[in-house]
C-alpha positions as CSV (number, residue, x, y, z in Angstrom):
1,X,0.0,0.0,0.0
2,X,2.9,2.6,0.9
3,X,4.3,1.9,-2.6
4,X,0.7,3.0,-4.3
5,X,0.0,5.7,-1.9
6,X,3.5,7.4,-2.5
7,X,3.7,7.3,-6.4
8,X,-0.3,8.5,-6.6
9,X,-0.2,11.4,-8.0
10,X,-3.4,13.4,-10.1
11,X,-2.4,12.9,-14.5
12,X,-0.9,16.4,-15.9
13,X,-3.7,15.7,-18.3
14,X,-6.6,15.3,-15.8
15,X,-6.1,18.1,-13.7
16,X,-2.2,20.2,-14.2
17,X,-2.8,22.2,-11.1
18,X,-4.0,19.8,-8.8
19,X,-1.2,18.0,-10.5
20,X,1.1,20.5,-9.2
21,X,0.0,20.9,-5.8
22,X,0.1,17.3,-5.4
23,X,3.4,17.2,-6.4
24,X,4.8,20.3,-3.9
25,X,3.4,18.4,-1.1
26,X,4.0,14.8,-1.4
27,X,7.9,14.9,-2.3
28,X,8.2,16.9,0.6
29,X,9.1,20.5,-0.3
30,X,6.6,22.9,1.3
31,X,3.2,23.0,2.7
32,X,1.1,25.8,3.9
33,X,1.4,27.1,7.1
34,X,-0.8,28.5,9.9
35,X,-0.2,31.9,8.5
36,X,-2.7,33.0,5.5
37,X,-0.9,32.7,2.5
38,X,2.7,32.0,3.7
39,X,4.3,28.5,3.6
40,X,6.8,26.2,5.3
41,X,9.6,25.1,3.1
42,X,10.6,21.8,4.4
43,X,13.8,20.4,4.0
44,X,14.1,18.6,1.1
45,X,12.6,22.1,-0.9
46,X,14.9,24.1,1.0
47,X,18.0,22.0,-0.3
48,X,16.9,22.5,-3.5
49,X,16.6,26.4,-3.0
50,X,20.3,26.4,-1.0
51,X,21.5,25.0,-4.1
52,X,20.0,27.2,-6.1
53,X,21.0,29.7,-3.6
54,X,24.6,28.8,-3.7
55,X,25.0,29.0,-7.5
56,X,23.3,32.6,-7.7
57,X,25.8,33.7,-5.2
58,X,28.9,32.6,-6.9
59,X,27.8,33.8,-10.2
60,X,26.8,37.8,-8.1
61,X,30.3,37.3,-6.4
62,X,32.3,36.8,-9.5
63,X,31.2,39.6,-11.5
64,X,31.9,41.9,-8.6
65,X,28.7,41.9,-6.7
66,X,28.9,41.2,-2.5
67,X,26.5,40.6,0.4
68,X,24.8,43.0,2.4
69,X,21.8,43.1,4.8
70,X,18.9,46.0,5.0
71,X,15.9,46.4,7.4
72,X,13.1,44.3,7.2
73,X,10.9,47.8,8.1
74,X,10.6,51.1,5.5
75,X,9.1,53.9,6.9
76,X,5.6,55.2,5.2
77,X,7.6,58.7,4.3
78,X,9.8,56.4,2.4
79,X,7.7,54.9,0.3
80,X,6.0,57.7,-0.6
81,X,9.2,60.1,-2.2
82,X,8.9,57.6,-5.5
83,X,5.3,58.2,-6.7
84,X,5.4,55.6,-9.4
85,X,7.2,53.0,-7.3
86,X,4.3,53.6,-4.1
87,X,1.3,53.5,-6.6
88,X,2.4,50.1,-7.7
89,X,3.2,48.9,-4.7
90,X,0.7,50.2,-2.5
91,X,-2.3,47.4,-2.3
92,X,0.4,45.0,-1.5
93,X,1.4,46.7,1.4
94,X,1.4,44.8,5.0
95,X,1.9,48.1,7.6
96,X,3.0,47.8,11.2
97,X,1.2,50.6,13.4
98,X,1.6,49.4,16.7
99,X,4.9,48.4,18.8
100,X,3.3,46.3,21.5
101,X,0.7,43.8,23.0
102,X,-0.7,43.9,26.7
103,X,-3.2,41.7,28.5
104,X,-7.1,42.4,27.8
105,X,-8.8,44.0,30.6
106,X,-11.8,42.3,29.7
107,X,-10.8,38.9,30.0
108,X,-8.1,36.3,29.0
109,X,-6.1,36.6,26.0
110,X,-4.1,39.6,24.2
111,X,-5.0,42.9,22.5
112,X,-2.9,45.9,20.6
113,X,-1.8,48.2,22.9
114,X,-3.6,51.5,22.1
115,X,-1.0,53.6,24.0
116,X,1.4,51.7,21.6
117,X,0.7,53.5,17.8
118,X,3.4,54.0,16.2
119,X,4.4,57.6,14.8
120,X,5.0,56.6,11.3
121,X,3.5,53.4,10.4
122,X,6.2,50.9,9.1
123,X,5.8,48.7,5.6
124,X,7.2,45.2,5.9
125,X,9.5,45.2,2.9
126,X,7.6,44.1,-0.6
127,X,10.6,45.3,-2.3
128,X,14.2,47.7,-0.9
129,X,14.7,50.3,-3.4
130,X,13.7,53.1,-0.8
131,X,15.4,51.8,2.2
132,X,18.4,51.2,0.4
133,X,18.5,54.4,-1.6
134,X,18.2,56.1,1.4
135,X,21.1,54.4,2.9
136,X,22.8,55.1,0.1
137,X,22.9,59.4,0.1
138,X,25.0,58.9,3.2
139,X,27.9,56.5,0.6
140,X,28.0,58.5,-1.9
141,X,29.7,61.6,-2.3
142,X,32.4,61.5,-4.9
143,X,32.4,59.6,-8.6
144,X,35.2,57.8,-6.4
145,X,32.6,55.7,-4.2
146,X,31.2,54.2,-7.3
147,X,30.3,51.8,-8.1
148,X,28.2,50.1,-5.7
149,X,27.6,46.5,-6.1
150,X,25.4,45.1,-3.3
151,X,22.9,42.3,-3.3
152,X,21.1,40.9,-0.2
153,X,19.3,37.5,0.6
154,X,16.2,38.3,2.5
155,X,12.2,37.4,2.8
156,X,10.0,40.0,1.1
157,X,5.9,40.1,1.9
158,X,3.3,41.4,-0.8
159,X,0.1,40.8,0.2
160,X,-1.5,38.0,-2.1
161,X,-4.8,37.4,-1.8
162,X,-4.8,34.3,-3.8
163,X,-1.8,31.9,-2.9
164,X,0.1,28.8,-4.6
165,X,2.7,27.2,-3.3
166,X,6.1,28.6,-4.3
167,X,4.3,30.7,-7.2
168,X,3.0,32.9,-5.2
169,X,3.0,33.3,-1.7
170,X,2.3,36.4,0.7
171,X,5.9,36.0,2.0
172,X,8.5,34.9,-0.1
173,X,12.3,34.3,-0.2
174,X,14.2,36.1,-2.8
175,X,17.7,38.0,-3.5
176,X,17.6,41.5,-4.8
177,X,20.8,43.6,-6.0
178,X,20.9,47.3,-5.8
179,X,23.4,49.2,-7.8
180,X,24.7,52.7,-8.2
181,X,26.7,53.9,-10.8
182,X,28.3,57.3,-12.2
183,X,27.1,57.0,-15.8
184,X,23.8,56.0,-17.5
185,X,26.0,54.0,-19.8
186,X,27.2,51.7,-16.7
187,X,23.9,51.1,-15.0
188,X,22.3,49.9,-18.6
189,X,25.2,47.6,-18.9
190,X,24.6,46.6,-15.7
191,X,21.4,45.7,-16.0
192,X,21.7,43.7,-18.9
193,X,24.7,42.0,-17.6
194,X,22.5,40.7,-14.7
195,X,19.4,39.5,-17.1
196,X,22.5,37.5,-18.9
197,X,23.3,35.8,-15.3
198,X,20.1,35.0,-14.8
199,X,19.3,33.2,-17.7
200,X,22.7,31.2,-17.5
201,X,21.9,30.2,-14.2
202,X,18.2,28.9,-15.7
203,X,19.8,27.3,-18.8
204,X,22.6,25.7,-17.3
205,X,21.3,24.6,-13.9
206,X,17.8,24.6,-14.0
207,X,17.6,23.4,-17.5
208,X,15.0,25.6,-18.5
209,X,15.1,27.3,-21.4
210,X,14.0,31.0,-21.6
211,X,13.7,34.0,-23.7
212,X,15.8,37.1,-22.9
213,X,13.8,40.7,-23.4
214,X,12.1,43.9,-22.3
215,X,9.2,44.0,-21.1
216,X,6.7,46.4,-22.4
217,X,5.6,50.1,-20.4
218,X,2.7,48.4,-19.2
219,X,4.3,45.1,-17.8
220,X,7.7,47.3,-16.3
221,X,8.6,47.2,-12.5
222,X,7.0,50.2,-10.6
223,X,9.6,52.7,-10.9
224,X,11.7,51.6,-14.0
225,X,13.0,52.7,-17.4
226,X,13.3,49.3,-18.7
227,X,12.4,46.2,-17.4
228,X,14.9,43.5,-18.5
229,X,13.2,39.6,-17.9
230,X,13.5,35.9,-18.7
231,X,10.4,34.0,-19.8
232,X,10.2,30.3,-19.5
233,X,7.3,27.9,-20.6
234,X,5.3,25.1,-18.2
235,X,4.3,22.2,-19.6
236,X,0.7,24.0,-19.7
237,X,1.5,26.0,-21.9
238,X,1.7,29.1,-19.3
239,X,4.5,31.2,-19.2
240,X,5.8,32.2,-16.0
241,X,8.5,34.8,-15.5
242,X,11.5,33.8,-14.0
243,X,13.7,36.8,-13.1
244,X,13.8,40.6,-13.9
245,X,16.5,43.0,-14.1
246,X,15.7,46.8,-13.8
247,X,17.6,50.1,-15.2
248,X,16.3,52.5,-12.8
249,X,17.7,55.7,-14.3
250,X,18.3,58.3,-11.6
251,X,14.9,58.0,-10.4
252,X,15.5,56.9,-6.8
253,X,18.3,59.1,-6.8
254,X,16.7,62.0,-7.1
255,X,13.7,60.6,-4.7
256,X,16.3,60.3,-2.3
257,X,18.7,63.1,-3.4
258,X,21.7,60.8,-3.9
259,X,24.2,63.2,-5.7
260,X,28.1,62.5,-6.4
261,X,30.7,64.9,-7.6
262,X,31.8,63.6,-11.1
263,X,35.2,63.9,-12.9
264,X,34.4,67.5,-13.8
265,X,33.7,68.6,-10.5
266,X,29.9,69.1,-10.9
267,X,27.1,67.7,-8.8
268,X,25.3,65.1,-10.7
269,X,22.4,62.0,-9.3
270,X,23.5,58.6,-9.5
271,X,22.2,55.8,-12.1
272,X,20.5,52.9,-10.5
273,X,19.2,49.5,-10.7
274,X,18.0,46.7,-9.1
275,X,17.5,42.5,-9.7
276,X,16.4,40.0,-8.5
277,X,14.9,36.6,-8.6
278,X,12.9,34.6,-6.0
279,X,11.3,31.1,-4.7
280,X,9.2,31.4,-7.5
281,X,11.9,29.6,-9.6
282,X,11.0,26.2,-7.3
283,X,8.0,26.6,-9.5
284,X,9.5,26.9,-12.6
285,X,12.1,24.2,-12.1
286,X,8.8,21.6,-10.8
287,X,6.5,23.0,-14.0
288,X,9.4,22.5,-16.7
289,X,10.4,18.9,-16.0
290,X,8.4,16.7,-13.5
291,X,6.1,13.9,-14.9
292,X,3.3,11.9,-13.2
293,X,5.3,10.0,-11.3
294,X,7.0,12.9,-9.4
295,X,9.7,15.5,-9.7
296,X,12.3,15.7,-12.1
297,X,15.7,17.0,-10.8
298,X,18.9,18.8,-13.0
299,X,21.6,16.7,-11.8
300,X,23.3,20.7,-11.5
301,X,20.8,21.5,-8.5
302,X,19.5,17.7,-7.2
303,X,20.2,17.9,-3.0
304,X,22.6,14.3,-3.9
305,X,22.3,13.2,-7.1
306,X,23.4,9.6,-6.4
307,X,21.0,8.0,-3.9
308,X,22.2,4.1,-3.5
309,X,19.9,1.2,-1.6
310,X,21.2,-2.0,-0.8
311,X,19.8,-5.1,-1.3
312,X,19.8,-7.6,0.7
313,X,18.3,-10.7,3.0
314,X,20.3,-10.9,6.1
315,X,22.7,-8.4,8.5
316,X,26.3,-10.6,6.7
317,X,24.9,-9.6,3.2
318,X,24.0,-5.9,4.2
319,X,27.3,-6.0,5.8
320,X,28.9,-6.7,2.6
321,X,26.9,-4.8,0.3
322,X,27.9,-1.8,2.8
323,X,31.4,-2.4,2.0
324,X,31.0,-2.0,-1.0
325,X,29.1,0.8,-0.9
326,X,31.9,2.8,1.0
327,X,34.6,2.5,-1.9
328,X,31.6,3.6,-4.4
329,X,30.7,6.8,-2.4
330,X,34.3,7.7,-2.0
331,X,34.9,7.5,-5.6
332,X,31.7,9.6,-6.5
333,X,32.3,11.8,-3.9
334,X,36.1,12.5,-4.9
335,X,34.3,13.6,-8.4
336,X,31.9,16.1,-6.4
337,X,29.2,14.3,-6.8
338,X,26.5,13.8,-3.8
339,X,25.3,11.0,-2.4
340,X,22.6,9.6,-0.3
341,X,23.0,5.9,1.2
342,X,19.7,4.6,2.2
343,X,20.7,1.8,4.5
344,X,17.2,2.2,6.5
345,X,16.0,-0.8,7.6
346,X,12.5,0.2,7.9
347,X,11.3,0.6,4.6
348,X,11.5,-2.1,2.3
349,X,13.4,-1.3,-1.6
350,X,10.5,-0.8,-3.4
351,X,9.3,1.8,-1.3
352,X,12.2,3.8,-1.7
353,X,12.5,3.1,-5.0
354,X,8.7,4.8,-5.7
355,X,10.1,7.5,-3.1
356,X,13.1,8.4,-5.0
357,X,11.7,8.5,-7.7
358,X,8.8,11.1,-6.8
359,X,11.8,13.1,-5.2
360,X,13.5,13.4,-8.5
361,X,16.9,12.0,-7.8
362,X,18.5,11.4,-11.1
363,X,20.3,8.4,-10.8
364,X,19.7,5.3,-8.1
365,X,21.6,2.5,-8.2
366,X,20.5,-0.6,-6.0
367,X,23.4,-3.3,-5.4
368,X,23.0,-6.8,-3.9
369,X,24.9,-9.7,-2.7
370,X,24.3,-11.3,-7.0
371,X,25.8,-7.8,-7.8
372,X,29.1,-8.6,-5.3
373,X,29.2,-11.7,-6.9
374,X,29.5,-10.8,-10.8
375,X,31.0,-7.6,-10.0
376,X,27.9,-5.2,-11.2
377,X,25.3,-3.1,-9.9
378,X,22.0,-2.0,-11.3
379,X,21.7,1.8,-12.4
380,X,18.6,3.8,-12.9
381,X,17.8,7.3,-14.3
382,X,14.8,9.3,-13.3
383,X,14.2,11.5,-16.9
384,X,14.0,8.4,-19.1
385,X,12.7,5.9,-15.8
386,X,15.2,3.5,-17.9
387,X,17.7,0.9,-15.9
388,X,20.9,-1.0,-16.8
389,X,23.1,-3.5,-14.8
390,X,26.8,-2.1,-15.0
391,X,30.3,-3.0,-13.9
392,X,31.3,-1.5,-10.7
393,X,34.8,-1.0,-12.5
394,X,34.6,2.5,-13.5
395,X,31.3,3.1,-12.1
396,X,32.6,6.8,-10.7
397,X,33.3,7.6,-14.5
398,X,30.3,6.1,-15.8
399,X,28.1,8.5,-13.3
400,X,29.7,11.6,-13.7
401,X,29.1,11.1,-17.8
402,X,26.0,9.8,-17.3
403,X,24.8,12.8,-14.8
404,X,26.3,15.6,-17.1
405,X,23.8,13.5,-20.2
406,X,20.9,13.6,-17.8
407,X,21.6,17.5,-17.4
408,X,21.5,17.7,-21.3
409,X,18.7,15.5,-21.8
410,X,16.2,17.3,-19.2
411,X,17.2,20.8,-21.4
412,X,17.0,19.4,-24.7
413,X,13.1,17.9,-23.7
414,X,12.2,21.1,-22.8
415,X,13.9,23.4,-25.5
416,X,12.3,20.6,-27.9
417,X,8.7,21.2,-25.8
418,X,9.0,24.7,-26.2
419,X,9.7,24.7,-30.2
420,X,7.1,22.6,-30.4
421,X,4.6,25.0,-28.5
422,X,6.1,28.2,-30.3
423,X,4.5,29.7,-33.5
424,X,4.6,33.0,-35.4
425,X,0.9,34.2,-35.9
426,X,0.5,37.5,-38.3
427,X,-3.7,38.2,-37.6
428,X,-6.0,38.7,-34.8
429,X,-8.4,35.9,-35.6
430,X,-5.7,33.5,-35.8
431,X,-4.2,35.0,-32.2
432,X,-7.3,34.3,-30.8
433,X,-7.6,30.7,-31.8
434,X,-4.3,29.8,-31.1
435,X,-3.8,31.3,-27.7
436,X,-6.3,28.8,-27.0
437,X,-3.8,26.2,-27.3
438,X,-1.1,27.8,-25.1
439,X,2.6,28.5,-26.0
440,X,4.4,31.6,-27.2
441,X,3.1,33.5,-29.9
442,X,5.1,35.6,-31.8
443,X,3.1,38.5,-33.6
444,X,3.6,42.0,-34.4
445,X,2.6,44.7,-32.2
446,X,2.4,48.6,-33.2
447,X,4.1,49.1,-29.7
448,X,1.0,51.3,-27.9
449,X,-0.5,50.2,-24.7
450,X,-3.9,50.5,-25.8
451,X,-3.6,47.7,-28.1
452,X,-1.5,45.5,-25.6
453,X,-4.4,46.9,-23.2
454,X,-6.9,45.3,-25.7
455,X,-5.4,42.0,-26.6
456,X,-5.3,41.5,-22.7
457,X,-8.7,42.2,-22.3
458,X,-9.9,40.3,-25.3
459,X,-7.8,36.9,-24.8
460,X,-5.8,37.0,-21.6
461,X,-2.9,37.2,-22.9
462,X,-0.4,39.4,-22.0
463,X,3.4,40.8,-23.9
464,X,5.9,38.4,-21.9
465,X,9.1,40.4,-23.4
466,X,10.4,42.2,-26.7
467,X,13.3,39.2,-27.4
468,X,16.7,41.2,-27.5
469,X,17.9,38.3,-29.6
470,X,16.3,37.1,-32.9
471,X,14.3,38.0,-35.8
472,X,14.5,41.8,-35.6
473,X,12.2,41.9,-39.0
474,X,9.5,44.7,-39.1
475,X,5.9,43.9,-39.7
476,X,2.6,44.9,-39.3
477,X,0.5,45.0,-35.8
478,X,-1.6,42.3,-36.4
479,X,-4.6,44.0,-34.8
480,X,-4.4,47.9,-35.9
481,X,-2.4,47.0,-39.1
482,X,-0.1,50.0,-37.9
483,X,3.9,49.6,-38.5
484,X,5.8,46.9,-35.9
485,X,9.1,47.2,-35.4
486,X,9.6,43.2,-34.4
487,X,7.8,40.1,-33.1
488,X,7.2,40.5,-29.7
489,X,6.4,37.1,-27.5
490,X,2.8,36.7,-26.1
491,X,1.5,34.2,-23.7
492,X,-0.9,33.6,-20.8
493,X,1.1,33.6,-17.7
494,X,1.4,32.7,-14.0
């Protein structure tokens, strides 16, 4: 019964959300919590994140970036100097007012302390521009304090009404950068640089592929001259955006009067922007490659990669398979790969092969005292669910080979998946029929927001970014018939 109750999981095809939400739960990665719309990352979800985590944070470090912390709290005034950045922000807003509890007069239990209002309501943190900009007039004086460089790891709260796990939560955790530089020129390289991170990291260690572009006025961050994005593709045929990168101009500067004295002695306000990407890739990395039997994990972000169960009837024949076992790990490990042994007693092999296998760890070998014997052991990978019986001879260089083709393979599925759901369409009608069906569309657009306004009224569908790469061929809009300077992607999203 364990076996059936672990693997059961709703069909993509009956049901993809339930799908999903079975999925989050069952392997183990989060669950909701006693708070309205927040959630408990359990371990085996935070691994993947850490992982995730650790990746991001070499790839800030080496081009220059390092780690700061800012205050959880922003003062109202604060958010109220950027008026583009407040109005956006605004119905998102949790607000402290009150620093204290006391006992209620009227019987047992707490109440808010009326004596205890604040004198400027606080805004947990949806996002640090202002606090940070703030911080940052006291830096800066001189064209020689710049650049600044400074990302931070933190939880963030925007009030969600309607919640799903990892995709959207009312807290979530995140890493946001927040630069300053001396020249417009520097802070749009910057920006752009960053967007080129981001969709390295999703290429090369999620395995998801994504499109790299602006977004549109309409669909910019709250306080932004360009919104730079990545756009990736679930196997619903929703988009979901992935990470954004933002050239900020010098409007926070001047919100927050951040001057510098440049190389021709004159006052000037800095160049800004800010980055960042959140929890909500857990999403993208379960939406992209899991099947019905459970996850599917990148070997380049898998908590081990390697999980190994034993086989065996009695304590001598564990004993030996153990062994065994030891000079295996040793080798992997010595390769930097990780490994789990499951030597638990309490749960038979096929229970932790089902297990495994929901949890998306690519490769499981399983080794016996027959294996000992003819000097083999059985190997398993989770994307194709295929096995083989291999020579233990070698086996360290047979993993490593076979985890970097796994890596490949999970990409190349979904690069293939999203070809296959990608189509150019040139005329309204045809837009409407074949949004229907999901995927990226790529049509011309005459570049207003009253058409983008339209086409989102009329179908859903919103501009997910104006590709900086590809087919740069102008056209006509296919709804006002009015010049287009390129193809612009459209989707429903997340």
């Amino acid at each position: 019964m364990a076996k059936i109750e672990i693997k059961e999981l709703t069909s993509r095809d009956v049901d993809y959300s339930q799908w999903y939400n079975e999925l989050v739960i069952k392997a183990d990665l989060a669950e909701t919590s006693a708070v309205r719309g927040c959630m408990v990352i359990k371990p085996y979800g935070y691994a993947i994140w850490e992982k995730m985590q650790a990746e991001l944070d070499r790839m800030f470090k080496e081009t220059g970036h390092v780690n700061a912390y800012f205050p959880l709290f922003i003062p109202k005034s604060f958010l109220s100097k950027e008026a583009e950045h407040v109005e956006g922000f605004a119905k998102e807003c949790a607000v402290v007012t009150h620093h204290r509890l006391k006992q209620d007069p009227n019987g047992p239990g707490l109440i808010v302390d009326p004596e205890a209002k604040l004198e400027e309501e606080l805004i947990v943190r949806p996002t640090s521009e202002t606090i940070i900009w703030n911080t940052y007039r006291n830096w800066i004086q001189s064209y020689r304090d710049l650049p600044i460089l400074i990302n931070q790891w933190a939880n963030v709260v925007r009030w969600e009404m309607r919640t799903r796990l990892f995709l959207r939560t009312a807290e979530f955790l995140w890493q946001e950068g927040h630069t300053a530089h001396s020249t417009e020129q520097e802070a749009i390289e910057e920006a752009e640089r960053m967007l080129h991170v981001y969709a390295d990291f999703a290429e090369n260690f999620m395995a998801v592929p994504v499109w790299r572009g602006l977004k549109s006025a309409n669909e910019r961050f709250a306080g932004a001259i360009e919104t730079y994005c990545i756009e990736a593709l679930m196997q619903d045929g929703k988009a979901l955006q992935a990470g954004t990168s933002h050239f900020l101009g010098q409007n926070f500067a001047k919100a927050f009067d951040v001057t510098f004295v440049n190389k021709d002695n004159k006052p000037e306000h800095v160049w800004a922007t800010s980055w960042g990407v959140s929890t909500r890739l857990m999403g993208a990395l379960i939406m992209t490659h899991s099947d019905d039997n459970g996850l599917v994990l990148p070997p380049n972000l898998a908590p081990y990669q390697v999980v190994i169960v034993p086989i065996y009837r009695n304590e001598e024949q564990l004993n030996a398979v153990s062994e065994k076992v030891k000079e295996i790990s040793a080798k992997l490990k010595a390769l930097g790969i990780t490994v789990k042994y499951d030597d638990n007693d309490q749960k038979k092999p096929g229970w932790k092969f089902a297990e495994y296998e929901l949890k998306g760890v690519p490769v499981r070998l399983a080794i016996g005292a027959r294996d000992l014997e003819n000097g083999t052991v059985e190997v398993a990978r989770r994307d194709t669910l295929t096995k083989e019986t291999v020579s233990i001879d070698g086996i360290d260089l047979f993993i490593k080979q076979l985890l970097d083709d796994i890596q490949a393979n999970i990409f190349k599925k979904a690069l293939d998946f999203r070809a296959s759901m990608t189509r150019e369409v040139d005329s309204y009608d045809d837009f409407k029929v074949e949004i229907e069906k999901g995927g990226f569309l790529l049509c011309h657009w005459d570049g207003t927001p009253e058409t983008e306004e339209k086409i989102k009224e009329d179908t859903k569908a919103t501009i997910r970014c104006i590709p900086i790469d590809g087919d740069k061929t102008p056209g006509v809009c296919m709804v006002t018939g009015k010049p287009s300077a390129q193809r612009v992607v459209f989707a429903r999203a997340y």
